[in-house]
DOBARO-805969 format. One record per residue: z, y, x of N, C-alpha, C, O in turn; residue in three letters. Coordinates in steps of 0.05 Angstrom, whole numbers, padded with zeros to 5 digits, always signed. Layout:
REM residues N
ZYXZYXZYXZYXALA ...
REM end
This chain:
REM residues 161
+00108-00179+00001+00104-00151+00009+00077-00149+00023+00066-00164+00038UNK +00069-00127+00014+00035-00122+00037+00039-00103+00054+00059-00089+00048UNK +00029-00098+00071+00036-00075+00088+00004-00069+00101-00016-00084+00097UNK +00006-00043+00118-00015-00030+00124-00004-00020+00151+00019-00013+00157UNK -00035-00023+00168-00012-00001+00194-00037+00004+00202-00057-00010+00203UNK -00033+00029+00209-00052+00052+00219-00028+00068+00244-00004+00070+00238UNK -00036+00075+00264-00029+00082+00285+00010+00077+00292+00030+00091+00298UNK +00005+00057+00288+00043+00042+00292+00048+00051+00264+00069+00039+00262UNK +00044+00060+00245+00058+00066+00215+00057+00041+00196+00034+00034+00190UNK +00076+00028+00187+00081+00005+00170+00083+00019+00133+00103+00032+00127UNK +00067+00016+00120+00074+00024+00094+00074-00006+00076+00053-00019+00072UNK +00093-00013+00069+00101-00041+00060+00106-00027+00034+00121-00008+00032UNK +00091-00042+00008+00103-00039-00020+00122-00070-00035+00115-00092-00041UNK +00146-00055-00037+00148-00076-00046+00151-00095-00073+00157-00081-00092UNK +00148-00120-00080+00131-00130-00104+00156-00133-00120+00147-00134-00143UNK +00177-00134-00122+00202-00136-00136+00212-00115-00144+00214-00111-00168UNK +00219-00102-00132+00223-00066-00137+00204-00050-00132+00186-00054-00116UNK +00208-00028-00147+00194-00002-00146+00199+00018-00124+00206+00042-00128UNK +00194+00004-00092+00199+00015-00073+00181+00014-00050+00178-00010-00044UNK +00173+00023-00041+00158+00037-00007+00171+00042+00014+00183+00062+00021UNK +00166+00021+00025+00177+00024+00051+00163+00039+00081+00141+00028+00088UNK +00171+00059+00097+00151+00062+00113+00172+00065+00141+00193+00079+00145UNK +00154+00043+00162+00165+00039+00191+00148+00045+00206+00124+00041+00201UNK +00162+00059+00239+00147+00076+00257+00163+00081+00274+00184+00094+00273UNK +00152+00068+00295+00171+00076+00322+00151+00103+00340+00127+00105+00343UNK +00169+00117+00348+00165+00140+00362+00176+00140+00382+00199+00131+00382UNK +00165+00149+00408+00168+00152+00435+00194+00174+00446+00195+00187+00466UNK +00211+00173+00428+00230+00200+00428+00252+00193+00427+00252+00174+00410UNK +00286+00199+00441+00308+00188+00436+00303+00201+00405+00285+00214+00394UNK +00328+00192+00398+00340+00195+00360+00341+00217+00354+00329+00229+00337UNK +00366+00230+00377+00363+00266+00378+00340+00274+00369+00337+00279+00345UNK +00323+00274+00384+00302+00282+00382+00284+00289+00353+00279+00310+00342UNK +00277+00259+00347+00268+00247+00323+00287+00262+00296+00277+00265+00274UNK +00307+00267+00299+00329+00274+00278+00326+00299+00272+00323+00307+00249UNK +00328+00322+00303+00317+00350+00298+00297+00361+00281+00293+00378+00263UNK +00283+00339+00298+00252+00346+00274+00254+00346+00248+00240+00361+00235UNK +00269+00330+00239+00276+00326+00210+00287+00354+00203+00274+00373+00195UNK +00306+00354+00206+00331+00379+00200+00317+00407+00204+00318+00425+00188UNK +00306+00406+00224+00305+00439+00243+00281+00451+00221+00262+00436+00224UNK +00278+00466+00206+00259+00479+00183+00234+00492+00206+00211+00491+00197UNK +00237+00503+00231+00222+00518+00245+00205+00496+00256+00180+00498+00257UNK +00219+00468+00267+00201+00441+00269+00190+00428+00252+00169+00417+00259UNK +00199+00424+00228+00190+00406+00202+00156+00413+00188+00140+00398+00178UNK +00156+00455+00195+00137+00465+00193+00109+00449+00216+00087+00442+00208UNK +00116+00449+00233+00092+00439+00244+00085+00419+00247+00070+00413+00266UNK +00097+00397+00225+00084+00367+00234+00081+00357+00205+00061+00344+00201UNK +00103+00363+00179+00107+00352+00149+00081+00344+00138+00066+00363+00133UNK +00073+00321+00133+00048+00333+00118+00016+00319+00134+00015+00312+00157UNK -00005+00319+00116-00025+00314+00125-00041+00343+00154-00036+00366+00148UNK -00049+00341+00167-00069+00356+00175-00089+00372+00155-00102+00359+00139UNK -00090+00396+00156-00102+00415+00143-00087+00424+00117-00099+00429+00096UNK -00056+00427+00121-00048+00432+00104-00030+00463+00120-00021+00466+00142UNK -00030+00480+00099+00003+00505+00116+00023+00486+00096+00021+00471+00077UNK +00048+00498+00117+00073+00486+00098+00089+00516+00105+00089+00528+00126UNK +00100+00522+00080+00116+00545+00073+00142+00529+00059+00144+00515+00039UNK +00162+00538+00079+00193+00537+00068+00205+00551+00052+00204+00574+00060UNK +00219+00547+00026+00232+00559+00018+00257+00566+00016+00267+00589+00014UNK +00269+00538+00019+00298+00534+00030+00293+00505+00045+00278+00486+00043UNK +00314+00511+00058+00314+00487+00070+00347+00478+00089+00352+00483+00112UNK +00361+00468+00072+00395+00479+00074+00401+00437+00083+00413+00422+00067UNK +00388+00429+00107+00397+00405+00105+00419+00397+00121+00422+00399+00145UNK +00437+00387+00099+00470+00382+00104+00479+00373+00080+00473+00388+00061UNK +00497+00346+00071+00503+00332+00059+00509+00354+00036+00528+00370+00040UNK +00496+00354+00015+00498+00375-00010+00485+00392-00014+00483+00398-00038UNK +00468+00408+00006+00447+00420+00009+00430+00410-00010+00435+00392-00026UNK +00401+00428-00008+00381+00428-00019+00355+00440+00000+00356+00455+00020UNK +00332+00429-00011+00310+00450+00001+00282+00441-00020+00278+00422-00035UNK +00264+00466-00012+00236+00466-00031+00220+00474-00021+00223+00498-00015UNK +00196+00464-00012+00175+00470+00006+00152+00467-00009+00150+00453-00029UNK +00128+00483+00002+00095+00481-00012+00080+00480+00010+00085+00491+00031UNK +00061+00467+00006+00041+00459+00020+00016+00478+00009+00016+00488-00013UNK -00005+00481+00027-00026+00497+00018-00047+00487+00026-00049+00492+00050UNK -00069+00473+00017-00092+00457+00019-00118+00488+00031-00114+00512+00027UNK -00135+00479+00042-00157+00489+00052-00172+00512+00023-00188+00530+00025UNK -00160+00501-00003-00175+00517-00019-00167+00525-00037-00175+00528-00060UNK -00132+00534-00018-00113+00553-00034-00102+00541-00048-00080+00552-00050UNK -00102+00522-00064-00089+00497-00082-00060+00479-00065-00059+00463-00047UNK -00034+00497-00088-00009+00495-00078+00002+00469-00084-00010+00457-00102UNK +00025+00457-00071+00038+00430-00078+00066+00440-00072+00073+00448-00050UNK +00079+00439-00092+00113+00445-00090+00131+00418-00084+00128+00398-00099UNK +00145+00418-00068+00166+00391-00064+00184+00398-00071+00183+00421-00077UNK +00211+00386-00074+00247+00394-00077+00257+00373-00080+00250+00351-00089UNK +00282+00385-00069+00304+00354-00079+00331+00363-00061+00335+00381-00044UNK +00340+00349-00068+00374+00356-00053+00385+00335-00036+00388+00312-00044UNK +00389+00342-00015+00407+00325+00010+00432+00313+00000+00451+00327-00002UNK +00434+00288-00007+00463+00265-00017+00476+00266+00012+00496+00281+00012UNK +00470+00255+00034+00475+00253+00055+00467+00256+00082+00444+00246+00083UNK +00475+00267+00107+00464+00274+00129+00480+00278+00150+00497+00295+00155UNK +00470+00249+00166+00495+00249+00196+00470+00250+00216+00446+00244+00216UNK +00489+00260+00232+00467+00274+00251+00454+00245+00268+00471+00228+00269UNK +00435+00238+00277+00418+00227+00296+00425+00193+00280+00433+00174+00293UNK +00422+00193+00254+00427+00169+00245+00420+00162+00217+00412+00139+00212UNK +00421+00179+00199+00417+00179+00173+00412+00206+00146+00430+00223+00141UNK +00386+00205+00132+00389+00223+00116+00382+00206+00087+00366+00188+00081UNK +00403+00222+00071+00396+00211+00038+00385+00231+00027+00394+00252+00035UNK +00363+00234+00007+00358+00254-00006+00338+00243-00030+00329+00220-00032UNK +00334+00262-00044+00325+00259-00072+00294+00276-00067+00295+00295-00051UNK +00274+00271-00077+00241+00282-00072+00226+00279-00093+00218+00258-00103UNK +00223+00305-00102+00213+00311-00125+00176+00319-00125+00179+00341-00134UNK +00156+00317-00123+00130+00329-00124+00131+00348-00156+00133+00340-00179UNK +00128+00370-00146+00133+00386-00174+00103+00385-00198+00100+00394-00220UNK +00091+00374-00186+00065+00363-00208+00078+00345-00224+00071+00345-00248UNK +00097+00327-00216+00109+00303-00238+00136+00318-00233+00144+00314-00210UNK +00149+00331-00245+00175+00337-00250+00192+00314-00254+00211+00312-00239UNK +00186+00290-00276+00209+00275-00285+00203+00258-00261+00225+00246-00262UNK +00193+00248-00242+00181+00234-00226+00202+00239-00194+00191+00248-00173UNK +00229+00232-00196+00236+00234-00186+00253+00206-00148+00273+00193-00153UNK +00248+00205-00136+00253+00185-00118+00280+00193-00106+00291+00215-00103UNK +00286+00166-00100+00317+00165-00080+00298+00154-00049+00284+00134-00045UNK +00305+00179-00034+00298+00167+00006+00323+00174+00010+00339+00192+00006UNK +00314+00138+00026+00339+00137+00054+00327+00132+00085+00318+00110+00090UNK +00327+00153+00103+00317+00165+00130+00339+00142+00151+00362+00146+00155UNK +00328+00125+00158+00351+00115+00173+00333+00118+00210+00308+00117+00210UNK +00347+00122+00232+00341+00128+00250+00360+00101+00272+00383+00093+00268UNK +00347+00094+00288+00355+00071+00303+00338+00066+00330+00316+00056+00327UNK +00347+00073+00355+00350+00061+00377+00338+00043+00383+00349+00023+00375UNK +00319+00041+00393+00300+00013+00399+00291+00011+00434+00269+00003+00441UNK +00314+00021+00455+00307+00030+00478+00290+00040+00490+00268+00040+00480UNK +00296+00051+00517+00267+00058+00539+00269+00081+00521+00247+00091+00520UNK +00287+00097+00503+00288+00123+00499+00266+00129+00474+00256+00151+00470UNK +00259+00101+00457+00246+00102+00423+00265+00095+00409+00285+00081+00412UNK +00255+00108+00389+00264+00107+00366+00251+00095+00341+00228+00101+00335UNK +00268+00075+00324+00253+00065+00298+00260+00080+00278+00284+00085+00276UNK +00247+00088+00264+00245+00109+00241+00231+00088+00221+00208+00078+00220UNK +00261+00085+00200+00253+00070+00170+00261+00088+00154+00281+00101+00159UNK +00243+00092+00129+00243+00107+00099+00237+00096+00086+00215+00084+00086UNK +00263+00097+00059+00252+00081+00040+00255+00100+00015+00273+00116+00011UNK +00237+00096+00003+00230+00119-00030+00227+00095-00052+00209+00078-00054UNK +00250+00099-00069+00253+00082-00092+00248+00100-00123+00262+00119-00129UNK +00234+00093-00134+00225+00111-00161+00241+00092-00184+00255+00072-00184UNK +00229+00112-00203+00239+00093-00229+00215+00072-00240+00215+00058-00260UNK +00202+00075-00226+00180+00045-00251+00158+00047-00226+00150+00067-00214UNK +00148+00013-00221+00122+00009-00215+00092+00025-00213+00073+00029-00198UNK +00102+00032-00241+00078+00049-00243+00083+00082-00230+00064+00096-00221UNK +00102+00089-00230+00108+00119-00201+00102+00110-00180+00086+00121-00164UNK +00113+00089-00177+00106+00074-00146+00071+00077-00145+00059+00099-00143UNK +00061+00053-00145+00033+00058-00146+00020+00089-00146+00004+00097-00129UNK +00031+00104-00167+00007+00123-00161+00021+00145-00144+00011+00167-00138UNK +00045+00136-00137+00047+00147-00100+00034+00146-00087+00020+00163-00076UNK +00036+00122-00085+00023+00105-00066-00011+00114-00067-00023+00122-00046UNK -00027+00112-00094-00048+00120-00096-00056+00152-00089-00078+00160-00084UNK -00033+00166-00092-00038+00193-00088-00048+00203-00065-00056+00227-00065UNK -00051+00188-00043-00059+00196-00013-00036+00201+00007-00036+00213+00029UNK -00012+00186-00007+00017+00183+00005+00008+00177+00043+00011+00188+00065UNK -00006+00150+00031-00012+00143+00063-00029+00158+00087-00026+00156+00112UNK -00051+00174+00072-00055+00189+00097-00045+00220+00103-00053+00232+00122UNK -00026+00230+00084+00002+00253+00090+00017+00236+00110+00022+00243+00133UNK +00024+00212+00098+00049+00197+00122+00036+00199+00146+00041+00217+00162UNK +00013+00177+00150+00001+00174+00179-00003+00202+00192+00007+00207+00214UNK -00018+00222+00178-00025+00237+00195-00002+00261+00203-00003+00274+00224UNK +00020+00265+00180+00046+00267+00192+00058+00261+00213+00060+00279+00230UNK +00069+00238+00218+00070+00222+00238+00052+00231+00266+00061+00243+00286UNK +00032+00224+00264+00017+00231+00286+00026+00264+00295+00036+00272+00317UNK +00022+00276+00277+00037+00308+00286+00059+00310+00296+00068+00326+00313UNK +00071+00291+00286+00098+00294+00303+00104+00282+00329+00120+00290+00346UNK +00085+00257+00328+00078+00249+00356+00079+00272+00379+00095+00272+00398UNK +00055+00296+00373+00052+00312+00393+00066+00328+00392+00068+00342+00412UNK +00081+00334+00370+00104+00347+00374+00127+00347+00394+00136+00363+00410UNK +00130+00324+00385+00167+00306+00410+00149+00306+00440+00160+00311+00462UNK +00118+00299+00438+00116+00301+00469+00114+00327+00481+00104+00329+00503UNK +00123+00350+00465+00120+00373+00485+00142+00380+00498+00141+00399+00515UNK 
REM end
């Protein structure tokens, strides 16, 4: 496995499967960290690289649910997401399916696992499994990593307010 870390964010690919792993501890009980996930009014202000709007369309997260969101780049140039919630327990775990609507057939299984790491942090693991190597990679090449990192960081200042 190789991994990368830019501001506490672990992005590990791994060489056997067609999977990405990404670890990050945050300064926030789980509650916390979990809201952000769920709450559509919070998700807006952190999802995502910097310099992006994010517009909700639905966003129904609860084991069966669904949601579809777009992102809006500096030069008006839209990005559609979707996928449907498998599973969702509160301050512990989300399953869901994540679609980038540029690759339609290009579909991933994430599993959001949330865990307790005392002194009131939280470890935040995600893992996104595709169908082939080659999805993987050009995830990964897509600028996955600096949406994650600088995500992340937003949400940093988020939980500290």
């Amino acid at each position: 496995m190789t991994a990368t870390r830019h501001s506490e964010t672990q992005i590990v690919v791994d060489p056997d499967v067609p999977l990405v792993r990404i670890i990050r501890e945050f300064d926030a009980p789980k509650e916390k960290v979990f809201r952000a996930h769920v709450d559509p009014d919070l998700l807006v202000q952190w999802l995502g690289p910097r310099g992006v709007q994010m517009r909700i369309d639905r966003y129904d997260c609860r084991s069966g649910g669904s949601y579809r969101y777009v992102h809006t780049g500096d030069q008006g140039e839209e990005y559609g997401f979707r996928g449907c919630f498998h599973e969702v327990r509160p301050d512990e775990l989300i399953v869901q399916t994540f679609t980038y609507e540029g690759e339609p057939d290009g579909v991933a299984l994430e599993k959001l696992t949330l865990e307790g790491v005392g002194d009131g942090r939280t470890r935040l693991t995600t893992t996104s499994l595709v169908d082939s190597f080659a999805d993987r990679d050009a995830m990964v090449a897509s600028g996955m990593e600096v949406g994650v990192r600088e995500g992340y960081e937003r949400l940093d200042e988020l939980l500290a307010r």
